[in-house]
C-alpha positions as CSV (number, residue, x, y, z in Angstrom):
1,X,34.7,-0.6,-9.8
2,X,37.0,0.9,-7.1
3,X,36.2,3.8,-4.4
4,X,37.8,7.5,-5.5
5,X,37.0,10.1,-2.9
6,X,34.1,10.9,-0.6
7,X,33.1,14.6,-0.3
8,X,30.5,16.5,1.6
9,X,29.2,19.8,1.2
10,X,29.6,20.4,4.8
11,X,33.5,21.5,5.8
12,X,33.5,20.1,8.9
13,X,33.2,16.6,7.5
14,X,36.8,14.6,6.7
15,X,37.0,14.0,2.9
16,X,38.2,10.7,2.6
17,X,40.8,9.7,-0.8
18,X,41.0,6.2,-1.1
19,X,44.5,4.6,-2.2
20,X,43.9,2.5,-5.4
21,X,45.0,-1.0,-3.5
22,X,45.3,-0.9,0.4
23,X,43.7,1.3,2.7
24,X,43.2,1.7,6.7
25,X,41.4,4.4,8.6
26,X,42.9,4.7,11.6
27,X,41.2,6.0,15.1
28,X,43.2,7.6,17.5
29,X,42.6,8.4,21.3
30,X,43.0,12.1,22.7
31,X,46.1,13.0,23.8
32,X,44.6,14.1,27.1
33,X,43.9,11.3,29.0
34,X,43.9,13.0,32.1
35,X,41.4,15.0,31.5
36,X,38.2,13.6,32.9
37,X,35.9,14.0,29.8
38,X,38.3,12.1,27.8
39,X,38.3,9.1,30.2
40,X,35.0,9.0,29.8
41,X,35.2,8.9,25.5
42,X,35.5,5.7,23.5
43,X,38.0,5.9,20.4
44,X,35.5,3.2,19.3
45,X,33.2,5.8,18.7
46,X,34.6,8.0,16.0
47,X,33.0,7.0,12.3
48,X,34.9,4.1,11.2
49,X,32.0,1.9,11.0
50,X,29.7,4.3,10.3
51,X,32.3,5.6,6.7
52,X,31.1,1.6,6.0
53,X,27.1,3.1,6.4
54,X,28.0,6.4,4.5
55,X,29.8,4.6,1.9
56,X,26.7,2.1,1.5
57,X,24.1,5.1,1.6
58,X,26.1,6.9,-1.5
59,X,25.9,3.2,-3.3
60,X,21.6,4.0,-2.6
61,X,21.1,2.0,-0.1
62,X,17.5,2.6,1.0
63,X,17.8,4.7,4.4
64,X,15.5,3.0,7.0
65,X,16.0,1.0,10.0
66,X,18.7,2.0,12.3
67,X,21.1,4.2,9.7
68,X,22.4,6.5,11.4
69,X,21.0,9.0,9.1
70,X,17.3,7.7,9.7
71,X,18.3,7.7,13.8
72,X,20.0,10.9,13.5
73,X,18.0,12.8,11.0
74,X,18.0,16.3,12.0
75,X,21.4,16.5,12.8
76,X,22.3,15.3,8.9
77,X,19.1,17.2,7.2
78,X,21.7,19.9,5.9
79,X,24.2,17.1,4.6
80,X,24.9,16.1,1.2
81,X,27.5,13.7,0.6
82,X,29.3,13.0,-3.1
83,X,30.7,9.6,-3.5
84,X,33.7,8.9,-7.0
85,X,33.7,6.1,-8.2
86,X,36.6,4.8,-10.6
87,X,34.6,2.1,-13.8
88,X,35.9,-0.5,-15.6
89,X,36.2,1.8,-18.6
90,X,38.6,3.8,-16.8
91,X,36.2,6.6,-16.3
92,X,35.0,8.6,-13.1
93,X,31.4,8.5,-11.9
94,X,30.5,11.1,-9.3
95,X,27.1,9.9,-7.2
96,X,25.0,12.9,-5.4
97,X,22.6,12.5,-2.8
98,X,21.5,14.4,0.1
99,X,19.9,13.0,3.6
100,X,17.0,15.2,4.2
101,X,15.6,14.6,0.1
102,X,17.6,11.1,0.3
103,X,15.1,9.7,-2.8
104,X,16.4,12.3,-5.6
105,X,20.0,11.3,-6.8
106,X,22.2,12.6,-9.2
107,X,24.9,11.4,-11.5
108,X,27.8,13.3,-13.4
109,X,30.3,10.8,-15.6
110,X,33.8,12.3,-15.4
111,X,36.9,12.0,-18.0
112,X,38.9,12.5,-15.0
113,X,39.8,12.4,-11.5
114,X,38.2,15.0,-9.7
115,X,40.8,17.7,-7.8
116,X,38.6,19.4,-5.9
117,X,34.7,19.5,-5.3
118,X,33.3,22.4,-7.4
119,X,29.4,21.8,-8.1
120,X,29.9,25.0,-10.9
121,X,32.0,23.1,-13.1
122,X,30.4,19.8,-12.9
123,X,28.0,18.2,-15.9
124,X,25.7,16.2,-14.3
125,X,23.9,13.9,-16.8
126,X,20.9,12.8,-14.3
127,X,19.5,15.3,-11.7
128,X,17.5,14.6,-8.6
129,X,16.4,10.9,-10.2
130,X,14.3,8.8,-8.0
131,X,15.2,5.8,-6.3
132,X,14.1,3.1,-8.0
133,X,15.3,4.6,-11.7
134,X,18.8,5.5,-10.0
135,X,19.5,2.2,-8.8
136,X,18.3,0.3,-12.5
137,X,20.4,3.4,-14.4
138,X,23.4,3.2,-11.9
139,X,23.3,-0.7,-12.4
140,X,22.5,-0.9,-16.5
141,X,24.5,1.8,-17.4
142,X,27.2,3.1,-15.1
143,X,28.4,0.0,-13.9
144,X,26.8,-2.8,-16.4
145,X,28.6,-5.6,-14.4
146,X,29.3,-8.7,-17.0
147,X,29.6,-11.2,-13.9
148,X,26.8,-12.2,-11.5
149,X,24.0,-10.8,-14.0
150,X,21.0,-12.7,-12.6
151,X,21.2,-10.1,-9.8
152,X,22.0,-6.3,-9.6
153,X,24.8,-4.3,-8.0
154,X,23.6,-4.5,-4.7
155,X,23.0,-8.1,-3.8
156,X,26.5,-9.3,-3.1
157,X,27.2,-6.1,-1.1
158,X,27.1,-7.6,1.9
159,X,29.8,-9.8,1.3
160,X,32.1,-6.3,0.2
161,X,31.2,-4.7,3.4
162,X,32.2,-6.9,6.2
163,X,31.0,-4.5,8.9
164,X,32.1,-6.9,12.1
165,X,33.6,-10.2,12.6
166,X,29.9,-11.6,13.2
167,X,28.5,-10.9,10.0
168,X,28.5,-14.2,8.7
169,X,28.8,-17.6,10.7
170,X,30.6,-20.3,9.5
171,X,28.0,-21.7,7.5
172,X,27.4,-18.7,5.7
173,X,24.2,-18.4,7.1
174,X,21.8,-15.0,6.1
175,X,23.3,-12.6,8.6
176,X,20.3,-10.3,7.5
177,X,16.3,-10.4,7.5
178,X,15.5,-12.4,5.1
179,X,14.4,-15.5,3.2
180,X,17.2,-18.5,3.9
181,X,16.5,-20.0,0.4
182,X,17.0,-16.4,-1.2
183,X,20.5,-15.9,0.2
184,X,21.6,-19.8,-0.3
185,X,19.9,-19.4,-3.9
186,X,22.1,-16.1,-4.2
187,X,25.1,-18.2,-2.6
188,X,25.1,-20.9,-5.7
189,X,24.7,-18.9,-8.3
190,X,27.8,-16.6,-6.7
191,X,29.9,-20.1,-6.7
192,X,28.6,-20.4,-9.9
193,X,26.6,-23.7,-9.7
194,X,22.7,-23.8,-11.4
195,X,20.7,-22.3,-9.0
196,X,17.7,-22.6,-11.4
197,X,17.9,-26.8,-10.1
198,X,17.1,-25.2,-6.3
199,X,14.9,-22.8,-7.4
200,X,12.7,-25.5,-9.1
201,X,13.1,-27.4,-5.9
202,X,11.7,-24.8,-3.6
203,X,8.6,-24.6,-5.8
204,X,7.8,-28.2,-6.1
205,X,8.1,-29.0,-2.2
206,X,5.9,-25.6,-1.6
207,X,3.6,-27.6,-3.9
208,X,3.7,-30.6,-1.6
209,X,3.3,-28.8,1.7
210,X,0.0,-27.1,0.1
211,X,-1.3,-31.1,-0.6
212,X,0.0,-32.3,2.5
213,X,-2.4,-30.2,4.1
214,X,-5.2,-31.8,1.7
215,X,-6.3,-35.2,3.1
216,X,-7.5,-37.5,0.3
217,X,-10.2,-39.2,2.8
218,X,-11.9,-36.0,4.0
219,X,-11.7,-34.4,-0.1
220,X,-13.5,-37.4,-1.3
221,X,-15.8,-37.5,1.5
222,X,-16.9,-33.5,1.2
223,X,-17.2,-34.4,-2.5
224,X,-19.7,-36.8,-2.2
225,X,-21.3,-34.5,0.1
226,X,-21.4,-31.8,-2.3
227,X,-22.6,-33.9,-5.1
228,X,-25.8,-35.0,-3.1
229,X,-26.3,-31.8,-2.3
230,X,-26.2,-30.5,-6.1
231,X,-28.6,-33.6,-6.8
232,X,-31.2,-32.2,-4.1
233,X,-30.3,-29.0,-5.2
234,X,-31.6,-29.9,-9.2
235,X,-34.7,-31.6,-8.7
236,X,-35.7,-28.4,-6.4
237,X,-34.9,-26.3,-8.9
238,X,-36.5,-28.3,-11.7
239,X,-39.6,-28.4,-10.2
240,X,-39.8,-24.9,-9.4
241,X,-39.2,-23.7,-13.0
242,X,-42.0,-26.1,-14.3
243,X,-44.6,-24.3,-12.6
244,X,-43.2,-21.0,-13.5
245,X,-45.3,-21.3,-16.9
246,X,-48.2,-21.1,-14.8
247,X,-48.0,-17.8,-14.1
248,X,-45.5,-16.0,-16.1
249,X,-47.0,-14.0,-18.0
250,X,-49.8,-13.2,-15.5
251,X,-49.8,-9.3,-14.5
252,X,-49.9,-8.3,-10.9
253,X,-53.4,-6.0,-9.7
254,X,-51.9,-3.9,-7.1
255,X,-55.3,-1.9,-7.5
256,X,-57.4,-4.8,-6.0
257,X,-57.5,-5.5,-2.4
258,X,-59.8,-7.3,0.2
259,X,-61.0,-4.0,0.9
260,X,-62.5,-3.2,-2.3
261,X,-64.0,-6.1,-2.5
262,X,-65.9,-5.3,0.7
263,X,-66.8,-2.8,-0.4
264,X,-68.5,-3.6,-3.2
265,X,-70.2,-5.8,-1.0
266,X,-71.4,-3.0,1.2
267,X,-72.8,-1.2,-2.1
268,X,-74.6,-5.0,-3.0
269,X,-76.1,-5.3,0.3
270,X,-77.2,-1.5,-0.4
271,X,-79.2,-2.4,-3.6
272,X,-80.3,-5.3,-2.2
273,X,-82.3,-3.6,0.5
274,X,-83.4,-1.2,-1.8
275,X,-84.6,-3.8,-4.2
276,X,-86.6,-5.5,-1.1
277,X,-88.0,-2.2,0.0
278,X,-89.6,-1.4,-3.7
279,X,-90.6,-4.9,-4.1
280,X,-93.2,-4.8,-1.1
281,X,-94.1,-1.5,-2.3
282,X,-94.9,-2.9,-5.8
283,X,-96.6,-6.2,-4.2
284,X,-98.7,-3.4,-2.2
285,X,-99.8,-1.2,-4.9
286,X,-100.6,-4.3,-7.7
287,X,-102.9,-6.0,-4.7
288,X,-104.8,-2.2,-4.4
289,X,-105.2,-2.6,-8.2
290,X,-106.8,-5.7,-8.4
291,X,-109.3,-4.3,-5.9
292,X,-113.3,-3.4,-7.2
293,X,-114.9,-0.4,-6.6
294,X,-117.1,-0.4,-4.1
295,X,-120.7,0.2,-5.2
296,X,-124.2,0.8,-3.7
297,X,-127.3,-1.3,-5.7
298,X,-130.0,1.3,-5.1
299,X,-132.7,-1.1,-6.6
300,X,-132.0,-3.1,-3.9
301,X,-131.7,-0.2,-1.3
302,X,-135.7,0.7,-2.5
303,X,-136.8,-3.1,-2.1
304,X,-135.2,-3.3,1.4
305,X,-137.4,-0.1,2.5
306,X,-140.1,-1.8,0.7
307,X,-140.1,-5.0,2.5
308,X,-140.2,-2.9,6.0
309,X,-142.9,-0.4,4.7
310,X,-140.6,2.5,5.0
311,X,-140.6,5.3,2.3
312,X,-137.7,5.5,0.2
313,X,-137.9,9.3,-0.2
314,X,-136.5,10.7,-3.8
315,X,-133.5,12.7,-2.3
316,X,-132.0,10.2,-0.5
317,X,-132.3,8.2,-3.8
318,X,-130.4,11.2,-5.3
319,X,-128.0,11.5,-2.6
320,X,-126.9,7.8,-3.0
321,X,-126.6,7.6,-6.7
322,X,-124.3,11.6,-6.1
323,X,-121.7,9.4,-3.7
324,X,-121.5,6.5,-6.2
325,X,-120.5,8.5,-9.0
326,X,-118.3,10.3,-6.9
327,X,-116.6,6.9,-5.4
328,X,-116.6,6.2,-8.9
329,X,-114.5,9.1,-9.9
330,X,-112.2,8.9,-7.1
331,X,-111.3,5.5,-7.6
332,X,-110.3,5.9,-11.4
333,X,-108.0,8.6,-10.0
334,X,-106.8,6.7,-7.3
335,X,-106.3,3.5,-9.9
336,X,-104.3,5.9,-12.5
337,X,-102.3,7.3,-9.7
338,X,-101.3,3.8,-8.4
339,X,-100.6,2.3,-12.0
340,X,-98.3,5.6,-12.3
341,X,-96.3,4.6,-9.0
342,X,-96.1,0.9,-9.9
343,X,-95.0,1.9,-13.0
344,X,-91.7,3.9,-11.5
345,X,-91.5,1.6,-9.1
346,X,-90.9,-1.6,-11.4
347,X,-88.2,1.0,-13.3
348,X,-86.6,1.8,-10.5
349,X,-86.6,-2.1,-9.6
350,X,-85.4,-3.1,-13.0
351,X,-82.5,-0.5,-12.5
352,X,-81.7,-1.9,-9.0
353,X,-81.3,-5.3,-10.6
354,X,-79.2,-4.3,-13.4
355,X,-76.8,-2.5,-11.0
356,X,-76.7,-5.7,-8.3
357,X,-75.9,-7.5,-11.5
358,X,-72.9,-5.2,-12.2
359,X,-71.9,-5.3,-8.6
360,X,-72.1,-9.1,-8.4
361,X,-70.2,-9.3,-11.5
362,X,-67.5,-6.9,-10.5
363,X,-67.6,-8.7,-7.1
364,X,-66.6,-11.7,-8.6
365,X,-64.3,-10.6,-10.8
366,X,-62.4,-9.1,-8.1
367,X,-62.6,-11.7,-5.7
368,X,-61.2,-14.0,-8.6
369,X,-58.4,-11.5,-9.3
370,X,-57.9,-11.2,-5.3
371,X,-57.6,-15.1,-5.5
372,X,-55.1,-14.9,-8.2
373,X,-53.0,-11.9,-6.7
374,X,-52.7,-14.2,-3.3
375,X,-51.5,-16.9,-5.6
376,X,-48.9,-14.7,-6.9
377,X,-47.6,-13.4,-4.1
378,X,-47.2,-17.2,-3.2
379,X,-45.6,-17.8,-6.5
380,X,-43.0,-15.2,-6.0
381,X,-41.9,-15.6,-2.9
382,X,-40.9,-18.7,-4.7
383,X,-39.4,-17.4,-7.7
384,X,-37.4,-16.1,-4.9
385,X,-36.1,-19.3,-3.5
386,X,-35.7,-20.4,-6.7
387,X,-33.2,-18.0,-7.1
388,X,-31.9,-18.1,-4.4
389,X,-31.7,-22.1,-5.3
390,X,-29.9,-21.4,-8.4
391,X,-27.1,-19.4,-6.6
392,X,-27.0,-22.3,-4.3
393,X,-26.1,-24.3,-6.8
394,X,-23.7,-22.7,-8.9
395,X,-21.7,-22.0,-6.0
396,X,-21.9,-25.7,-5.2
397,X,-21.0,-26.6,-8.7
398,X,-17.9,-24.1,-8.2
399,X,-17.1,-25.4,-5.1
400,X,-17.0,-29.0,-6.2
401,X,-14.7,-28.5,-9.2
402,X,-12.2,-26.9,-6.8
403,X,-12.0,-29.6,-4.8
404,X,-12.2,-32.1,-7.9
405,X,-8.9,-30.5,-8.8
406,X,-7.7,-30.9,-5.8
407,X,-8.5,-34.5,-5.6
408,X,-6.8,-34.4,-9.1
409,X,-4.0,-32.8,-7.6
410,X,-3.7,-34.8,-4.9
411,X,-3.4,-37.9,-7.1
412,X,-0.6,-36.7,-8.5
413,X,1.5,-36.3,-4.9
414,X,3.2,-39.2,-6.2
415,X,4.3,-37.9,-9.4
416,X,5.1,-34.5,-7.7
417,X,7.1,-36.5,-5.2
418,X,8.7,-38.6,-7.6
419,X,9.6,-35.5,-9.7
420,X,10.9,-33.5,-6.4
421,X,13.4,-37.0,-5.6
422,X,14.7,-36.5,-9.1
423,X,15.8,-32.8,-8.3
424,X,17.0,-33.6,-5.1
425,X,19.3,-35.5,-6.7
426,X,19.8,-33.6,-9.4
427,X,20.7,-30.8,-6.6
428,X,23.0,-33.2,-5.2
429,X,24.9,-34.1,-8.4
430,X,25.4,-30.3,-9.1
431,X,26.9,-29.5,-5.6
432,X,28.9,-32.5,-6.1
433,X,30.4,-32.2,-9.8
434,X,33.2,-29.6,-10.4
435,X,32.8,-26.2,-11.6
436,X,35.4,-24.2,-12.9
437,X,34.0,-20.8,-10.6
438,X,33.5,-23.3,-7.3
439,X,36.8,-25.1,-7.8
440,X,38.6,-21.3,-8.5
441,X,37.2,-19.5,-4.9
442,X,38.5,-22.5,-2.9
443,X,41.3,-22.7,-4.6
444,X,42.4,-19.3,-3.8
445,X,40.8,-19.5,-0.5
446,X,43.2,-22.3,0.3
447,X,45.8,-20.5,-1.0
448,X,45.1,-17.0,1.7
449,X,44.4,-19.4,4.5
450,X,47.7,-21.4,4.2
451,X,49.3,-18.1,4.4
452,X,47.7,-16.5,7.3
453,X,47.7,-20.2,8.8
454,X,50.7,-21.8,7.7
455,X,50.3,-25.4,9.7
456,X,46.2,-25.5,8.5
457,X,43.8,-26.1,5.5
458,X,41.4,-23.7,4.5
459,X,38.4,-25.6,3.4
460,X,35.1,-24.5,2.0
461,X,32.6,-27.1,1.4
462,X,29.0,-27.4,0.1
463,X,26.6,-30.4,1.5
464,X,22.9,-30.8,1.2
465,X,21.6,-31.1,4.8
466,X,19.0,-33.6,5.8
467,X,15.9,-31.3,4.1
468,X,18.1,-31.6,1.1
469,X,19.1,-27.9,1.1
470,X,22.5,-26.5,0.3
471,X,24.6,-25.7,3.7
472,X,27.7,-24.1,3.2
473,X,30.7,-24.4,5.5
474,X,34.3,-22.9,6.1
475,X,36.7,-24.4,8.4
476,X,40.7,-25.0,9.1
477,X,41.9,-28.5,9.3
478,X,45.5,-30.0,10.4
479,X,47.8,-32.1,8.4
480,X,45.4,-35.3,9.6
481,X,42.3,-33.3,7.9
482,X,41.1,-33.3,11.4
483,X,38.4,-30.2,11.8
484,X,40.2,-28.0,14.5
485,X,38.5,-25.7,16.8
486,X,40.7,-22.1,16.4
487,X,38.0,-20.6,13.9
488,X,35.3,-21.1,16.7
489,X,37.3,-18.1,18.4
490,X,35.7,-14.3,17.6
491,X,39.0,-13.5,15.8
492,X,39.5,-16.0,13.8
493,X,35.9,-17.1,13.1
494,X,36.6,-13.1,11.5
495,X,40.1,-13.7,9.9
496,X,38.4,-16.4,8.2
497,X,35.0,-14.7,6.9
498,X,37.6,-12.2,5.4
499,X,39.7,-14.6,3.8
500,X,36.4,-16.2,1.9
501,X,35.2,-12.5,1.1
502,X,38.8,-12.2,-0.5
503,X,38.7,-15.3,-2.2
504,X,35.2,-14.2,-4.0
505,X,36.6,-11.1,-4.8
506,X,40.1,-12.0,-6.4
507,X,38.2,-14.7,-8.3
508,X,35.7,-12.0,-9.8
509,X,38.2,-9.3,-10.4
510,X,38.8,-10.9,-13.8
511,X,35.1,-9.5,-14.9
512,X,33.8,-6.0,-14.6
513,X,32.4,-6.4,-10.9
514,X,33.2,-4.8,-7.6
515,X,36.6,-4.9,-7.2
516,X,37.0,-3.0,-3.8
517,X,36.1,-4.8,-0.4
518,X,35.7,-2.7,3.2
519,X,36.1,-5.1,6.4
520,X,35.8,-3.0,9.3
521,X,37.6,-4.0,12.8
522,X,40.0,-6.5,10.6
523,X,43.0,-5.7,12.9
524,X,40.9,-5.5,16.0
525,X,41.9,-7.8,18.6
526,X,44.3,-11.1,18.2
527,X,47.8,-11.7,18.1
528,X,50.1,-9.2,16.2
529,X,52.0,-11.8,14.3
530,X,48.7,-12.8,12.5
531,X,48.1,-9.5,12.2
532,X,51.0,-9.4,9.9
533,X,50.6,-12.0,8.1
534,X,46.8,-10.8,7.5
535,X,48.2,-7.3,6.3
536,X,51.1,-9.3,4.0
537,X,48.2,-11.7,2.5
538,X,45.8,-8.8,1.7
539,X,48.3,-6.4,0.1
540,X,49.6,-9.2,-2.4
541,X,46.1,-9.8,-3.1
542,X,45.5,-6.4,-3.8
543,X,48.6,-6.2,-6.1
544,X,47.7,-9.6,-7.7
545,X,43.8,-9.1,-8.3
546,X,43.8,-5.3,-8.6
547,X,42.2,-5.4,-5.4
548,X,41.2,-2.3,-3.5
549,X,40.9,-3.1,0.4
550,X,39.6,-0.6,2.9
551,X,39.9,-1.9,7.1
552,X,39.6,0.0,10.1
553,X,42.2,0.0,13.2
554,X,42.0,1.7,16.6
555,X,45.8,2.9,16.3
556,X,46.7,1.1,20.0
557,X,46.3,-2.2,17.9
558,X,48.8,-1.3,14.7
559,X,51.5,-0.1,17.5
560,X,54.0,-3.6,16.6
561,X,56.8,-2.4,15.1
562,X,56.4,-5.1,12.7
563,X,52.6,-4.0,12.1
564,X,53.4,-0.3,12.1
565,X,56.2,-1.6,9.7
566,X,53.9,-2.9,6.9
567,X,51.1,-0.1,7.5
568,X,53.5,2.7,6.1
569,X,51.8,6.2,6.5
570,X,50.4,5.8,2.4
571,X,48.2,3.0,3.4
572,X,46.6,5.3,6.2
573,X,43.9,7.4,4.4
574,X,42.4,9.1,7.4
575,X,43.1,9.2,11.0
576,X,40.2,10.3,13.6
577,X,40.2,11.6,16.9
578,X,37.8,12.0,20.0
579,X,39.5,15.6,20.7
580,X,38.4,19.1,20.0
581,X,34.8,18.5,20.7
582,X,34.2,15.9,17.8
583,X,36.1,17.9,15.4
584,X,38.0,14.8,14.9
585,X,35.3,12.6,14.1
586,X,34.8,11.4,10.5
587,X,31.9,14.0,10.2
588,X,33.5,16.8,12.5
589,X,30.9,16.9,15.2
590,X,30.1,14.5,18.3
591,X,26.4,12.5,18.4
């Protein structure tokens, strides 16, 4: 896959063409240099690093951090950019996507090379896609690398666009966020070694670190602790549920309280009064029936007047024997009237004892039940505990079988330990053995380095370090495979980051892959017969490999004759100026 054209809907902005092999954008400063706001411009600042952030962007990169469409996203909110793309297959894919909706792509495949931008005419076969099913379709079916499949499109990107001479160090270390083991995971499978052997390796030591952190003296310790406690824990438990029988299927009286058992007492103590009260009343009225009449004996009345020689006249006689019939009449009244009395009385007594023996009865019975509903409150609150108990000691139970795994676990550090040695030096074998895509890359990288740096070695190697990872190093040694200290230097340290990024690439231009690289700032700084040499090298790569190579120059550094020699005007795609108020900027305006 090689770069076409990149388009905008906006005028202003430069449409770049890209040549099929070699390509440099150029940035030129103003021709007024006396003039005080051009002193004060930088020709650094004209969107030669930032066509490496565009071209990325139209290749769906996610727009966040500092992309200068995130930073600058009002001023790009109107902006849609068009990237072509030239396939394997020989066809044209045209990529859509705006800034302000940068999450809706489209895609139009094309039987040929587009001549001019004209939306009208164009077939697009996915509209306004979102991301995440743009980048799988772009990558399945567009592109459908055959080279580097574990991973999609984007992953080795970084490695295409070289944005600055820093990028990567000379160990190849992540120049990104990131996870190291990710990107020296990525790094073996690109120099086509089993990366599955690391992978495997990662997880068993992340395995260790978690036992490490275990210690088999406390685990056994808190085990026996929990196993007392379960113990405890059962016998409490046991003995709850065996009185649970007891009262199980007992039912609750909410209805009966102390109070109603006082007062039933109240209504008892009632009755009983009441029986007292008609009990004297009885006692009184039998005693008055036992009681004689009282009688006068008028016989003897008449011999007492006798004896004293008094006359006992004949109407007194009558008189007396009047008031004892009468007495006599009033006491049989008096007797039936009492006997009348008792009589209610002793029903109303009987009655009074039959309801004191209904209120004692009830008394009892609710006094009983009161008993019993006391008991039952008592029972519950511990038919609480005992669930509470039982929760307990499940969660014990749970909690010792976690850690009797990891006790189980932990007894098998050894064999994890053992196992993890074995793929350490498995690991160490792989690195070691050759591989036909390892040996290929430094092959070739020897061979660019030996042109750029005739009297040194280009050398990449691949040691585990002392955690047993994979460290990756480039270097240039002399004739005595001494390590020499030129690619510590800024430009060189760069020279030789692109020469590795070249090597990768020529190797993998033999599959369907990305064949194009873009190393900003390659020409930047540095003596000018390297530079020539650099710019010879990369053009017979591009020629040999089918390369396409994109690099950026500030035009004061190409100004050799022998440079401006080998960059002929075709190999300049776009030149950009700080004049005209931005208008020669890669998007037309200044920010």
């Amino acid at each position: 896959m090689k770069l076409v054209k990149i388009f905008s809907n906006k005028k202003e902005f430069k449409e770049i063409e890209f040549n099929e092999h070699f390509n440099i954008i150029v940035g030129k400063k103003t021709k007024e240099a006396n003039n005080e706001d051009n002193k004060k411009k930088d020709s650094h600042n004209l969107g030669k690093t930032s066509l490496v952030n565009l071209i990325d962007f139209l290749l769906l990169k996610r727009l966040e951090g500092e992309n200068i469409f995130k930073r600058h996203s009002n001023l790009f909110k109107e902006h849609i950019f068009y990237l072509e793309l030239l396939l394997d297959n020989g066809k044209y894919l045209l990529i859509k996507r705006g800034v302000k909706k940068n999450t809706k792509i489209s895609f139009a495949l094309l039987e040929k090379k587009l001549e001019k931008l004209d939306e009208k005419n164009i077939v697009w076969e996915y509209t306004d896609l979102p991301y995440e099913k743009s980048k799988k379709i772009l990558n399945n079916i567009y592109l459908n690398f055959d080279a580097l499949k574990k991973y999609d499109y984007r992953t080795y990107l970084r490695m295409i666009f070289l944005k600055d001479k820093d990028s990567f160090s000379k160990k190849l270390k992540n120049p990104h966020k990131g996870s190291d083991f990710e990107w020296k995971n990525k790094l073996l499978y690109l120099f086509g070694f089993n990366n599955y052997i690391f992978e495997e390796k990662k997880e068993l030591e992340e395995k260790l670190e978690i036992l490490k952190k275990e210690s088999p003296k406390n685990i056994t310790t808190i085990i026996d602790k929990k196993r007392s406690e379960i113990l405890e824990l059962e016998d409490s438990v046991s003995e709850f549920e065996k009185n649970i029988n007891l009262y199980n299927d007992y039912s609750f009286d909410k209805n009966v309280t102390e109070e109603t058992v006082k007062n039933i007492s109240s209504e008892i103590s009632k009755y009983n009064q009441k029986r007292y009260n008609l009990s004297i009343d009885i006692e009184k009225i039998s005693r008055a029936l036992e009681e004689e009449i009282n009688t006068i004996d008028l016989d003897q009345l008449e011999n007492i007047f006798n004896e004293v020689n008094l006359y006992f006249p004949e109407q007194l006689k009558k008189n007396y024997e009047e008031l004892i019939e009468f007495n006599k009449i009033i006491f049989v009244e008096r007797e039936e009237a009492l006997k009348k009395k008792l009589s209610k009385l002793s029903a109303e007594h009987e009655e009074v004892n039959q309801k004191l023996e209904v209120l004692n009865k009830q008394r009892e019975k609710n006094i009983k039940i009161l008993n019993e509903n006391e008991f039952y409150r008592k029972k519950a609150k511990e038919i609480v505990e005992l669930e509470i108990q039982k929760e307990k000691l499940e969660k014990l139970k749970i909690e010792l079988e976690e850690l009797e795994k990891k006790l189980e676990n932990i007894t098998k550090k050894t064999e994890i330990e053992n196992k993890h040695n074995t793929i350490v030096g498995k690991l160490n074998i792989e690195v070691s053995k050759e591989n036909e895509t390892y040996e290929n890359i430094k092959k070739i990288f020897q061979k660019i380095t030996k042109k750029i740096f005739p009297e040194r070695n280009g050398r990449i190697i691949i040691n585990l370090n002392k955690n047993n990872n994979p460290e990756f190093d480039l270097y240039l040694e002399d004739k005595f495979e001494n390590r020499t200290a030129e690619d510590d230097g800024g430009t060189y340290k760069g020279i030789l980051m692109a020469c590795f990024c070249l090597s990768v690439a020529s190797y993998y231009s033999q599959f369907r892959y990305h064949k194009f690289l873009f190393q900003d700032g390659m020409l930047e700084g540095g003596d000018n017969r390297k530079k020539e040499l650099v710019i010879k090298t990369i053009k017979e790569l591009c020629t040999k490999y089918d390369l396409q190579y994109i690099t950026t120059a500030i035009e004061d550094e190409i100004n050799n004759d022998e440079v401006k020699e080998l960059l002929n005007e075709e190999n300049i795609i776009a030149k950009l100026t700080d004049g005209d108020n931005g208008s020669g900027t890669l998007f037309g305006f200044e920010f």
